[in-house]
C-alpha positions in Angstrom: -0.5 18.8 60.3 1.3 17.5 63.5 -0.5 14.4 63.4 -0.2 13.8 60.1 4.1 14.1 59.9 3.9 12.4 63.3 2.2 9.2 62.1 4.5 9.3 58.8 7.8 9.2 60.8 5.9 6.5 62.9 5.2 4.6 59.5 8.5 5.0 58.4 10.2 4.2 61.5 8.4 1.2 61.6 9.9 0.3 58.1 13.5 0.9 58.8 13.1 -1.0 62.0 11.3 -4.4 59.5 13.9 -4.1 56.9 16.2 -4.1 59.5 15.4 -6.7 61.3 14.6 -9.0 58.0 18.4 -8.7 57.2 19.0 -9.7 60.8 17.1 -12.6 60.8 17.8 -13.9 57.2 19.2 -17.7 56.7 23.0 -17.6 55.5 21.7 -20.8 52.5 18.4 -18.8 51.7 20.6 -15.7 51.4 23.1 -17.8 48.9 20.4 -19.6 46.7 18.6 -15.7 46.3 22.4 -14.5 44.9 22.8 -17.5 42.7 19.5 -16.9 41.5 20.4 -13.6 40.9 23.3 -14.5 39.1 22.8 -17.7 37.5 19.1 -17.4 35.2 20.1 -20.4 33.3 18.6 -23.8 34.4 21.6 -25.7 33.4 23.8 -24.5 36.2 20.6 -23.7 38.9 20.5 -27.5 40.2 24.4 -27.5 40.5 24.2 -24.2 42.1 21.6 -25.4 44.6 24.1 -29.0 45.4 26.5 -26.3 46.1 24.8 -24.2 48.6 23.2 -27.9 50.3 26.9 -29.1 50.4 28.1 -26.1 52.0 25.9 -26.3 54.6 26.2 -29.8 55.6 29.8 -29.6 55.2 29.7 -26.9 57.9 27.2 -28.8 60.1 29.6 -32.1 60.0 32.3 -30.2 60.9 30.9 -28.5 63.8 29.3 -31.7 65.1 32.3 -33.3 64.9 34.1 -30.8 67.5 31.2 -31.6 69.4 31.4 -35.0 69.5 34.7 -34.7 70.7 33.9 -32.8 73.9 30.3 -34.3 74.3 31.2 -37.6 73.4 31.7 -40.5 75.9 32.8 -43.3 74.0 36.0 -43.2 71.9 34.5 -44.3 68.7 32.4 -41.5 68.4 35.2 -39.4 69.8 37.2 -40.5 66.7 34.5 -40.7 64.6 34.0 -36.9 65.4 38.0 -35.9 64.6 37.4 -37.5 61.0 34.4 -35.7 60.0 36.7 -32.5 61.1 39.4 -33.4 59.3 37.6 -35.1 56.2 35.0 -32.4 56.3 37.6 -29.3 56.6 39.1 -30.1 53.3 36.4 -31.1 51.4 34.5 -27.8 52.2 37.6 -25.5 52.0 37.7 -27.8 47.8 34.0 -26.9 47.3 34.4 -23.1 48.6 37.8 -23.1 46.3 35.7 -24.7 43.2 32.7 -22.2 43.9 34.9 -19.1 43.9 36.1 -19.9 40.7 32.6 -20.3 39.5 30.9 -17.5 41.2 28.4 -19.2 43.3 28.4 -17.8 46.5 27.6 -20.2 49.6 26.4 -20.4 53.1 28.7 -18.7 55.4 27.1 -19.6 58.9 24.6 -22.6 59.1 20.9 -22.4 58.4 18.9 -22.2 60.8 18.0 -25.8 60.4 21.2 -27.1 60.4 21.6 -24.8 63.6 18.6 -26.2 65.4 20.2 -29.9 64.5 23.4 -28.3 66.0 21.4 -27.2 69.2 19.3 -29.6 70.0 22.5 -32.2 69.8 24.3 -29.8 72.2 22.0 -30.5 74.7 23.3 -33.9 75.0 26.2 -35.4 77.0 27.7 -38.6 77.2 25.9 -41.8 76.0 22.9 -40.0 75.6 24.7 -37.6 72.9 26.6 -41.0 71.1 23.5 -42.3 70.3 21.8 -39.3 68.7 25.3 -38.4 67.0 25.7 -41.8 65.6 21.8 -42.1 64.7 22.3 -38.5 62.9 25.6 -39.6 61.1 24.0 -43.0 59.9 21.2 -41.0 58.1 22.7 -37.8 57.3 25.3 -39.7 54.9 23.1 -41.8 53.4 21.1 -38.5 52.5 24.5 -36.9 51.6 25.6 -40.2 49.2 22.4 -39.9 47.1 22.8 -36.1 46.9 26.4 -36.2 46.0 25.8 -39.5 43.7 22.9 -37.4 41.7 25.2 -34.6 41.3 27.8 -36.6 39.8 25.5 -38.5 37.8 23.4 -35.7 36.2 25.4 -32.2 37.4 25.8 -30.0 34.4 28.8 -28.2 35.6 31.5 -30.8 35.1 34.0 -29.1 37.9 31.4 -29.7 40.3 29.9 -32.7 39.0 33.6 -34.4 39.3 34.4 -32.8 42.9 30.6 -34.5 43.8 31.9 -37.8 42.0 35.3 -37.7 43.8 33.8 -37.3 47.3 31.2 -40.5 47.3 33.9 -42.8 48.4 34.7 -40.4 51.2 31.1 -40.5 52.3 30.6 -44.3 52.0 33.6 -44.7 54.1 32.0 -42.4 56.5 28.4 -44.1 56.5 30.6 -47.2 57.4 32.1 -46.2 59.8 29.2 -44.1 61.3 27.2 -48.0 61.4 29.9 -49.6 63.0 29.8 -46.7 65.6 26.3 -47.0 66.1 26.3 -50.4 66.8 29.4 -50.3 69.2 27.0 -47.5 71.2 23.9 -49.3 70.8 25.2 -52.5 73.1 
């Protein structure tokens, strides 16, 4: 009988200590899209749902690269090019957490842990070795983020978000600009 309760609280124990460390370890987007999925059962507002979780987190990640690029950084462009996505990024993810709120879609709070091993391994870097990645990272994460944000303002369903995606396009071709020009002033 000893044997028996002792291996039960050895099984249970062993449970608490899973479910505990499966809420530990879970991603701060996966744990958003499983709420709006939870929330939102109709298909109409699931691919504006999953924009707004995406945007969140690459809005976080190009704000916290950008602080980094300001202290890693060795070349003013990318120095300034850093301060912009800081600034630009700051207010367009405190407009998307604003529109979201009124919507109910909850969103990343913390990076995933992609976005967090794109953040760490850029850490890493100093110098020119860090502009170069930076500015080869900028380059193709806002040519991702234009087609993303242009799809959404194309064929989004919610019209809020489907107009704050439209409204930001500009923004991001500005930034892909400016990112190129950066790159090439690193690259010579």
């Amino acid at each position: 009988m000893k044997k028996l309760l002792l291996n039960a609280c050895l099984c249970a124990s062993l449970a608490v200590i899973a479910a505990c460390n499966n809420s530990n370890n879970s991603d701060s987007k996966d744990v958003a899209k499983e709420q709006n999925d939870q929330k939102f059962d109709s298909t109409n507002i699931e691919d504006d749902t999953k924009f707004a979780v995406n945007a969140a987190d690459g809005g976080m990640l190009e704000v916290q690269l950008g602080k980094l690029a300001q202290t890693n950084g060795s070349a003013q462009v990318v120095k300034d090019f850093g301060k912009q996505m800081v600034d630009d990024h700051s207010k367009a993810n405190e407009e998307l957490i604003a529109t979201a709120k009124s919507k109910n879609i909850t969103l990343p709070s913390t990076l995933s842990e992609d976005k967090q091993k794109m953040y760490d391994d850029l850490a890493k870097k100093k110098g020119h070795d860090f502009d170069k990645a930076y500015m080869d990272m900028m380059v193709d994460d806002h040519n991702e983020d234009i087609s993303d944000f242009q799809k959404e303002a194309d064929k989004g369903n919610d019209p809020d978000l489907k107009a704050w995606a439209a409204g930001k396009v500009p923004t991001l071709q500005h930034h892909l600009d400016m990112a190129k020009a950066a790159k090439d002033a690193v690259n010579k």
